[in-house]
Steps between C-alpha positions, in 0.01 A plus 500: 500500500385525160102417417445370188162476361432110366247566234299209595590480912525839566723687693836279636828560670784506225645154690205336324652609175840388237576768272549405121707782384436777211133434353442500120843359386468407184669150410674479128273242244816452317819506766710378240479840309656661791849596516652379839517870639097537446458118648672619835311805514179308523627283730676719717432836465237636741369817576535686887358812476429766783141508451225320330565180385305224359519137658378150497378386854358096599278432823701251589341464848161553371311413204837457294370721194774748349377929446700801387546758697620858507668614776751748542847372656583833686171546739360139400185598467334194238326815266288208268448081532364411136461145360785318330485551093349798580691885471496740805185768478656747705657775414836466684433135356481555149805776501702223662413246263579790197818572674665175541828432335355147409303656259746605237699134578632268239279250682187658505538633131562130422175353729283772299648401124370081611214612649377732135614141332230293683 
């Protein structure tokens, strides 16, 4: 059994819980300048590391808010629950979020050249 800690409920058994995948995937502001191999790597590319990872979890038996969390997938231990929007503080947090392959994507490059336009 996995306890996951619902910032606003408190402590809950993981059935409570749907997972939302990777955490702080960037989506393209302008898909059309992607090539079709960077389109499918945003869509289906993902991440499974041995180790810290950084996810997207919804209390959807609860108080139906969504958190990040960082938990690593080889004990399970959740290391860090932080507020959507927000970037890990941790330090096993932050190096994941440095280390992720999605940083150097065509997608995310693209997200961060619409965002500068705005």
């Amino acid at each position: 059994m996995l306890l996951i800690e619902c910032p606003w409920c408190g402590p809950r058994d993981e059935a409570e819980f749907a997972y939302g995948g990777e955490a702080h995937i960037a989506r393209p502001t302008e898909p059309d300048k992607l090539s079709d191999a960077e389109w499918a790597e945003y869509l289906f590319l993902a991440s499974n590391p041995r180790g810290t990872y950084l996810e997207r979890w919804r209390h959807a038996h609860g108080c139906r808010r969504w958190f990040n969390a960082v938990r690593d997938t080889y004990t399970h231990e959740i290391i860090e629950i932080y507020a959507m929007g927000s970037l890990p503080k941790s330090k096993l947090g932050i190096q994941a979020y440095e280390d992720s392959w999605r940083r150097g994507s065509a997608a995310e490059q693209n997200a961060k050249r619409g965002s500068a336009k705005s």
